[in-house]
N, C-alpha and C positions, 0 to 999 in steps of 0.2 A: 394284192395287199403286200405293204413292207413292213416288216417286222422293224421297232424302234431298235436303231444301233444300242444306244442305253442300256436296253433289258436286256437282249441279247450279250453284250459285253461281262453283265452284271451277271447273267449264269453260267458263263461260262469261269466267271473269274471265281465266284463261289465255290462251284462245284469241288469236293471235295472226296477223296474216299474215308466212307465210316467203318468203323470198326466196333461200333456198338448200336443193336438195332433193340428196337420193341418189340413185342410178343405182338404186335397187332398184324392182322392178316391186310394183306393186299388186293384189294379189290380185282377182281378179273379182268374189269373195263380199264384199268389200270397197266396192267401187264400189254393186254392189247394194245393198248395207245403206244406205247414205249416199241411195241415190235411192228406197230404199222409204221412209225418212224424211222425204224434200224432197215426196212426191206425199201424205202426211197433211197439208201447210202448212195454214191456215187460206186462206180467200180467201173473197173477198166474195161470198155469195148462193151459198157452195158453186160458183162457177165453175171452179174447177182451170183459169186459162187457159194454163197451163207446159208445155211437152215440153219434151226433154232432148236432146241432143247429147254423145253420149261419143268424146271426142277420143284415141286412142292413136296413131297411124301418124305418124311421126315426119317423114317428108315434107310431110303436110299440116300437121303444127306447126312447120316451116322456115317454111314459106310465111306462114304466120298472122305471126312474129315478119317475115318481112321486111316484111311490110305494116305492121307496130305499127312498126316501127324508121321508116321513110317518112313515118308519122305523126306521130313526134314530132319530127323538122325544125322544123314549124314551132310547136309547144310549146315548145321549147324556145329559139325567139329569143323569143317572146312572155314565159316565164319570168325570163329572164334581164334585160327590163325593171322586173322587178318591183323592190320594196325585197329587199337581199340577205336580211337576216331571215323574209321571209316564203317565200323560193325553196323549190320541190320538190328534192331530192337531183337528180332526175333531170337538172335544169338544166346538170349540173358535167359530164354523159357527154361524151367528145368526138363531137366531128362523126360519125367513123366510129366509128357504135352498136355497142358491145358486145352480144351475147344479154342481154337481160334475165333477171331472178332466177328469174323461172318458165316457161325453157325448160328447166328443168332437171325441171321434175316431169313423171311420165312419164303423168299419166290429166289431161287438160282436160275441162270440163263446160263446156259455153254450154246458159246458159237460153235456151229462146225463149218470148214470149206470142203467142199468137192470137187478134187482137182482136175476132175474129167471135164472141168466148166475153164479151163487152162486152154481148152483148142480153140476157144471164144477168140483169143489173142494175137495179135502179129504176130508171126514166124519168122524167125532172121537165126541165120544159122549161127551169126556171133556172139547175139543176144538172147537173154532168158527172159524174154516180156514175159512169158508165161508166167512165170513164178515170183518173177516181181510183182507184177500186176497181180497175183492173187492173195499174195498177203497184204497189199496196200486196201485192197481190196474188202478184206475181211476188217481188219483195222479200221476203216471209215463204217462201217457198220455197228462194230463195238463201240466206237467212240459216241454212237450216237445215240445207244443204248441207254450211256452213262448220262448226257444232255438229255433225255426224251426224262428221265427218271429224276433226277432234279428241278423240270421244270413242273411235276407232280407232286413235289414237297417229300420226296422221296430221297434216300440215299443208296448209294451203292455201292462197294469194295470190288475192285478191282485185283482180281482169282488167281495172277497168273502158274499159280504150282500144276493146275488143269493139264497145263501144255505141256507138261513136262514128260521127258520119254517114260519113266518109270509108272507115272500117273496116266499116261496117254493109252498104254497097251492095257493095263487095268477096267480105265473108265469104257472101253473099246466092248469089251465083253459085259460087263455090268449094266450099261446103259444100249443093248443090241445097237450098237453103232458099227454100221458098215466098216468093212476093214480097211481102205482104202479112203475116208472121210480124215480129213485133217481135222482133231482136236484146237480151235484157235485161241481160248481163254474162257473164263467164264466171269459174271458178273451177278454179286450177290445182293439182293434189292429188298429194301423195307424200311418203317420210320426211323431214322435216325434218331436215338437216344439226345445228342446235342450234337449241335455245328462243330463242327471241324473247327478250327483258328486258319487263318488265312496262311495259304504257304509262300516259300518262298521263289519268286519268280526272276531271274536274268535279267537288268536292264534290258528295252529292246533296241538303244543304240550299240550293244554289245551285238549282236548277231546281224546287224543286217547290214551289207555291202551295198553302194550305187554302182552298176554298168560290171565290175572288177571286184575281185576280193580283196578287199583293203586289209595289205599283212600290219600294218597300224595295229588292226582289231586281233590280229593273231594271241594266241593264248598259250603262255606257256606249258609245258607238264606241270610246272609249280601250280600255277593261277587252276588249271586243270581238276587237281589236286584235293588243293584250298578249297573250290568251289563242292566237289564229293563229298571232304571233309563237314564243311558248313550245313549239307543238306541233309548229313548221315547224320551230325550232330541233333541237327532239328528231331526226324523220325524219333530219335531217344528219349530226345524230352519230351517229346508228345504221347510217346509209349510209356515214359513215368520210370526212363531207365538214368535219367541225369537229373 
């Protein structure tokens, strides 16, 4: 069976991350579906280095969001030096953090990799397939978390504070996560409130070379820039900060 280019192009171009979900639950059969898709990912040398984490208990996602709120303190002095055009929405929250967009969705997934699944790998004393290969690895799993979830009329926000060192050694102890288990991101799933608005995407004669890198297409630091600026600007107005 082939799947119609059309559809496919069409969910993938949708997909969006939400930031505001409904109080309705997620069906179980639903979740399944979304992780029997994420454990077909591709991964390098067939290593599957992924398990899964399904977050529903609403205590243990207080907890998750007080630690992500602690962590972004200091994000957000650090943002707020930035140039104002390039700022994260997140910059504008006051002191005392609001619940973020995706405590509202009622089923969390964190990936985790297991880097002992790294000897799966070519071994070349100059090169690190290993470690390349295992987070390309984890990444095509997550990505397909996010696809398997939208093609269920479902939305998802895309977690990345999860990964972070301060949230990493935390979540490690709180969720009995092996110590040794790479924390990869996590993705937070339920009905979307409303669509997203369509974002913005790169011409694709801007990025693609024939046979050579055509420096033609090369990009300045300006154009560089412009491009962060345009795309930081968007997030703001979508977050109701412009």
């Amino acid at each position: 069976m082939i799947m119609s280019y059309d559809n496919f192009y069409e969910l993938v171009k949708t997909r969006r991350s939400v930031h505001r979900f409904k109080p309705d639950p997620v069906p179980d059969e639903y979740v399944e579906k979304i992780l029997e898709v994420a454990r077909w990912a591709p991964s390098g040398a067939n290593a599957q280095p992924w398990e899964f984490i399904v977050i529903r208990d609403r205590g243990l996602q207080q907890k998750i969001i007080e630690i992500h709120k602690q962590s972004q303190t200091v994000s957000k002095r650090m943002e707020l030096a930035r140039e104002e055009d390039l700022r994260h929405p997140t910059a504008y929250m006051n002191n005392t953090w609001a619940d973020p967009g995706y405590a509202g969705a009622p089923v969390w997934i964190l990936v985790l990799g297991d880097p002992r699944y790294k000897e799966t790998f070519l071994v070349h004393p100059l090169l690190t397939y290993g470690d390349a290969n295992f987070y390309s690895s984890l990444a095509s799993t997550f990505v397909l978390i996010h696809l398997s979830a939208k093609s269920l009329g479902l939305g998802s926000q895309w977690m990345t504070s999860a990964a972070l060192p301060f949230m990493q050694a935390l979540l490690h102890d709180m969720l009995n996560i092996p110590r040794q288990f790479y924390i990869y991101d996590m993705a937070c799933i339920g009905f979307p409130v409303e669509q997203p608005k369509p974002r913005l995407v790169r011409p694709l004669d801007e990025m693609v070379h024939h046979d050579r890198y055509e420096m033609s297409k090369y990009r300045s630091n300006e154009q560089v820039l412009e491009h962060i600026k345009t795309v930081s600007l968007a997030r703001q107005q979508a977050a109701g900060r412009r």
